[in-house]
Each structure stands twice: as structure tokens, then as C-alpha cells.
C-alpha positions as CSV (number, residue, x, y, z in Angstrom):
1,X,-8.1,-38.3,-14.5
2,X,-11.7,-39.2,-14.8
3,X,-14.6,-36.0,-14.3
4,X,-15.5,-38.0,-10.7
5,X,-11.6,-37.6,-9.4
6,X,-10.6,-34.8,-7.3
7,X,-7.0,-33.9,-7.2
8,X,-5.1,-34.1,-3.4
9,X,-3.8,-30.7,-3.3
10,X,-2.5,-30.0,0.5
11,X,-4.8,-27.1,1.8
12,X,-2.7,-23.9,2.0
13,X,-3.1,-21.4,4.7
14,X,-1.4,-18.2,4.7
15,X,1.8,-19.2,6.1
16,X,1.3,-22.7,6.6
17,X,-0.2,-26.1,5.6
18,X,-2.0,-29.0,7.7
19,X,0.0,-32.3,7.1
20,X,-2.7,-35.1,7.0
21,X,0.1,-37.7,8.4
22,X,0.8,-35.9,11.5
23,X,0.3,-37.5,14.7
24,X,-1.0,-35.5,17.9
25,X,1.2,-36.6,20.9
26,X,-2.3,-35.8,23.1
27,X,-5.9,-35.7,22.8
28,X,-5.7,-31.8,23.2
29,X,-2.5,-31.2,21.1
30,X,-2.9,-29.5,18.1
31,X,-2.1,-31.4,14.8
32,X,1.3,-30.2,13.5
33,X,2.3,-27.3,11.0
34,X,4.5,-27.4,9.0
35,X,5.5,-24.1,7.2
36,X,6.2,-23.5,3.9
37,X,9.5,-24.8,3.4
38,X,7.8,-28.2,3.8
39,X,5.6,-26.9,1.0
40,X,8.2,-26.1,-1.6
41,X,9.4,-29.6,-1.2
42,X,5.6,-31.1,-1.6
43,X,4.6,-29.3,-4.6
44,X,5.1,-28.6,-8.0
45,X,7.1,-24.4,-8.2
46,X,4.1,-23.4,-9.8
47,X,1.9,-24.0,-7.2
48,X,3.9,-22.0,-4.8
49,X,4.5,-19.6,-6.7
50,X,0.6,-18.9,-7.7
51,X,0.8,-19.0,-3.7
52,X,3.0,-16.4,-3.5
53,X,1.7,-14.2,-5.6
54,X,-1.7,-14.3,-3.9
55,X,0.2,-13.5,-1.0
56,X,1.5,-10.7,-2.1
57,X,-1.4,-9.5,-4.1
58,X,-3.4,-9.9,-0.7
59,X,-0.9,-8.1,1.1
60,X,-0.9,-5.0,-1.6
61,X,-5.2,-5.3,-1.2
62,X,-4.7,-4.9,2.7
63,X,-2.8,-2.0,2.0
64,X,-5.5,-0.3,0.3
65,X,-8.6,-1.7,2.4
66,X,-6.5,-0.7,5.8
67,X,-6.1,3.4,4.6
68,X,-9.6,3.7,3.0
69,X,-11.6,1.9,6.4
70,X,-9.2,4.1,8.4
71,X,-9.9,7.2,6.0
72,X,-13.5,6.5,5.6
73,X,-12.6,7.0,1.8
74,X,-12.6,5.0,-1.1
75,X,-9.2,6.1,-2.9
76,X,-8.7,6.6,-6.3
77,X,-7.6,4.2,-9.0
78,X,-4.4,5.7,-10.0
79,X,-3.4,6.2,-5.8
80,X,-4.1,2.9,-5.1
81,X,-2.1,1.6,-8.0
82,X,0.5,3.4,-6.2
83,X,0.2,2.1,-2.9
84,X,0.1,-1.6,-4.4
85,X,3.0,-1.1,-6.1
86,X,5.5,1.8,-3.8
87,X,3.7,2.1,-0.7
88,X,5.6,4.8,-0.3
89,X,7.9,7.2,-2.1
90,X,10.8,8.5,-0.2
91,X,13.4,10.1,-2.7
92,X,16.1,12.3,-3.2
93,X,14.7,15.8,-2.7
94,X,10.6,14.4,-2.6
95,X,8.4,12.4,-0.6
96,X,5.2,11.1,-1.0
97,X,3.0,10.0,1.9
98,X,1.9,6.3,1.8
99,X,1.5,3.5,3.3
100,X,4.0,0.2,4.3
101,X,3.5,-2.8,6.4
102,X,6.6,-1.5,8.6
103,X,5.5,1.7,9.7
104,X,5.9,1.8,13.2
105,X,2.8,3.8,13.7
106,X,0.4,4.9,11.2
107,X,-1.0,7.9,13.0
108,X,2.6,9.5,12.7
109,X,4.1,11.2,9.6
110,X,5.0,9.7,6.8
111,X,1.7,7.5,6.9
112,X,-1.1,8.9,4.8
113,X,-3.5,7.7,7.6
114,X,-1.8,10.1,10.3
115,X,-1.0,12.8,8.2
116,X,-4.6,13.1,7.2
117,X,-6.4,12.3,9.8
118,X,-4.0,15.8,11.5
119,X,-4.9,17.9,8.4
120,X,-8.9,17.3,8.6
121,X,-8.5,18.1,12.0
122,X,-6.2,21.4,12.1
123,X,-6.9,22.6,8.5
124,X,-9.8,24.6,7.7
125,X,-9.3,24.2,4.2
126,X,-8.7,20.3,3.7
127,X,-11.9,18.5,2.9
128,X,-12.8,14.7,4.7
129,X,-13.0,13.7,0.9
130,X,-9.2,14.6,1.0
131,X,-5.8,12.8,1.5
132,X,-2.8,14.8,2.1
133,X,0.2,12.6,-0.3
134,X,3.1,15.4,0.2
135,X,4.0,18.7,1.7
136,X,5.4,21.4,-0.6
137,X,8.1,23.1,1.9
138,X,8.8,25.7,-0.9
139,X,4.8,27.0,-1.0
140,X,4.5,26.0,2.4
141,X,1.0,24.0,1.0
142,X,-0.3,20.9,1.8
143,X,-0.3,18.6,-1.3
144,X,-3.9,16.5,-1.3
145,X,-5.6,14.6,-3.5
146,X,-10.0,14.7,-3.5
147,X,-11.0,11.2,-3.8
148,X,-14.4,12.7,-4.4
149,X,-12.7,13.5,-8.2
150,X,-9.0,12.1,-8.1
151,X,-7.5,15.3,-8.5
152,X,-4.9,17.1,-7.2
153,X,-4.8,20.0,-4.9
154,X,-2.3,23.1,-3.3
155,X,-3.7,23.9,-0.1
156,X,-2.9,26.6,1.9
157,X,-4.3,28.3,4.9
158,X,-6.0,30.7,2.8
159,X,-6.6,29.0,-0.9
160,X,-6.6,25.9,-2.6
161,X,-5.4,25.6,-6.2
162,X,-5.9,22.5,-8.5
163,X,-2.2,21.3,-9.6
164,X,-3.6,18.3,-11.7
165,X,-6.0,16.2,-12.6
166,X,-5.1,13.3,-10.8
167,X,-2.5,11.8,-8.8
168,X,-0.4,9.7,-11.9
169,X,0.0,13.1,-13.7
170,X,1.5,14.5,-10.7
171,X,3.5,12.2,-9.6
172,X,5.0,11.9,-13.1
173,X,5.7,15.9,-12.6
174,X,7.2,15.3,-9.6
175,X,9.6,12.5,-10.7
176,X,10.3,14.7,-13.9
177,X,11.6,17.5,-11.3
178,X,13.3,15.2,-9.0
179,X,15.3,13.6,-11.7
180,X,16.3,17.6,-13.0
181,X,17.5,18.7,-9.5
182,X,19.3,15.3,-9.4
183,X,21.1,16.0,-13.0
184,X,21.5,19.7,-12.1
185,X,23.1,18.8,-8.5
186,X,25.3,16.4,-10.9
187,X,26.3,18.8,-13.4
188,X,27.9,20.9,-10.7
């Protein structure tokens, strides 16, 4: 390949591509799509699969940009890793408020959007800078974290406590808990 020749790639759009050998049937029809089966039988795997992983990665970024323009928020690093990578934590004894692309309605529990957006309403406590990520039923404490400084916070009607300093450190906790009530339950 000379410097002056450009490779034919087909174009890729999100879920399809535009075959350049289609024929309209009318003036007005639109030229056909084909979806990405046809791609995986036009290009190289390597292609698709950079493809895919954009997709994804896309996906995971929309996650993110939809609860920080809905928050008004910019959320921490370490959250955000989380949401990318969970979206939501639903486990054996612990939950963890999130964010997927099949809630139903993400002004309804167990969205981080809805849950929030009730707590800076209701609470006098919880702070706009806030996102509530779990309830403790046991202290009876909304569970937040301050995207002002990442960390974490026990909110009750009348105090709030710091509980770490930041959200990967207590999510770790709450795993390392989860996983000893599991064993425990076990042992029984």
C-alpha cells in the first residue's frame, strides 16, 4: 500500500453498516442495511471485535454521563469504575444502588438516579453533592457517597458519620461482610 492509498473499510454505524452495492427499489427508498451479521462475514474478527468493544465501552460511558446529567454531579472515579463495570450490585444479604440499561424506570428504587433525587428532596441531612449507593436497614441510615470528596457517609435523620474515604474501600468492606455472613449462614 502506497502513502496516497486509502483502505475501503465499510463505514460502521452503531448497529449497522451502509452496503455500497445496494440498490433502492424507488427514488425515495432508503438504501439498504444490513446489520451486523453481514459485518462478521465482511470483515476481518478483529475489526468487529475493536467494534464491539467500543460498543460496549460506549455503552458503560452512557451509563456514567446519563446519572451525572441527571444528578447534576460529576461522580467519583472509583463509583464510576463501578458503574462501568457492575452497574449494579444486588447480593446475598447487600445491595448497592446503580445504574443498568434495563431498569424499567430510573426514578424508582434501586436506580441511584431515583433514590437520590427522593433523598435530596425528603432528607434534611443529604447534601445535592450527595448520592445515596445503599441503605443500612440495621442503623436505619442512608449510605451516600459526597462527590464533592469521594467519601463515604452514614446519614441519619439527626447525624452524619464518615464510614470511609471513598467508595472502593467500602465496597471492599461490604463484600468482606457479605462473604462472612455467607460462610457463617454456611457453617450452620
Amino acid at each position: 500500500m502506497t502513502h496516497n492509498t486509502i483502505p475501503k473499510i465499510p463505514i460502521i454505524l452503531p448497529v449497522a453498516y451502509f452496503n455500497p452495492n445496494a440498490q433502492s427499489t424507488s427514488k425515495n427508498a432508503p438504501i439498504k442495511i444490513q446489520i451486523i451479521s453481514s459485518l462478521q462475514k465482511s470483515c476481518n474478527s478483529t475489526i468487529l471485535l475493536k467494534y464491539q468493544k467500543n460498543q460496549i465501552r460506549n455503552k458503560m460511558i452512557n451509563r456514567v454521563k446519563t446519572i451525572e446529567d441527571s444528578l447534576k454531579i460529576t461522580l467519583p472515579k472509583d463509583y464510576a469504575k463501578f458503574i462501568n463495570n457492575i452497574g449494579y450490585y444486588d447480593g446475598e444479604y447487600y445491595e448497592v444502588y446503580g445504574f443498568l440499561e434495563s431498569f424499567e424506570n430510573i426514578d424508582d428504587y434501586p436506580c441511584v438516579i431515583g433514590v437520590t433525587k427522593r433523598y435530596r428532596k425528603d432528607h434534611p441531612l443529604f447534601k445535592q453533592t450527595e448520592i445515596a449507593i445503599h441503605f443500612d436497614e440495621y442503623l436505619n441510615t442512608i449510605v451516600s457517597i459526597d462527590c464533592e470528596d469521594g467519601a463515604v457517609y452514614n446519614t441519619s435523620f439527626l447525624e452524619k458519620e464518615k464510614i470511609a474515604k471513598n467508595f472502593e474501600e467500602w465496597f471492599k468492606d461490604l463484600l468482606r461482610i457479605e462473604n462472612k455472613a455467607i460462610q457463617e449462614e454456611q457453617n450452620l
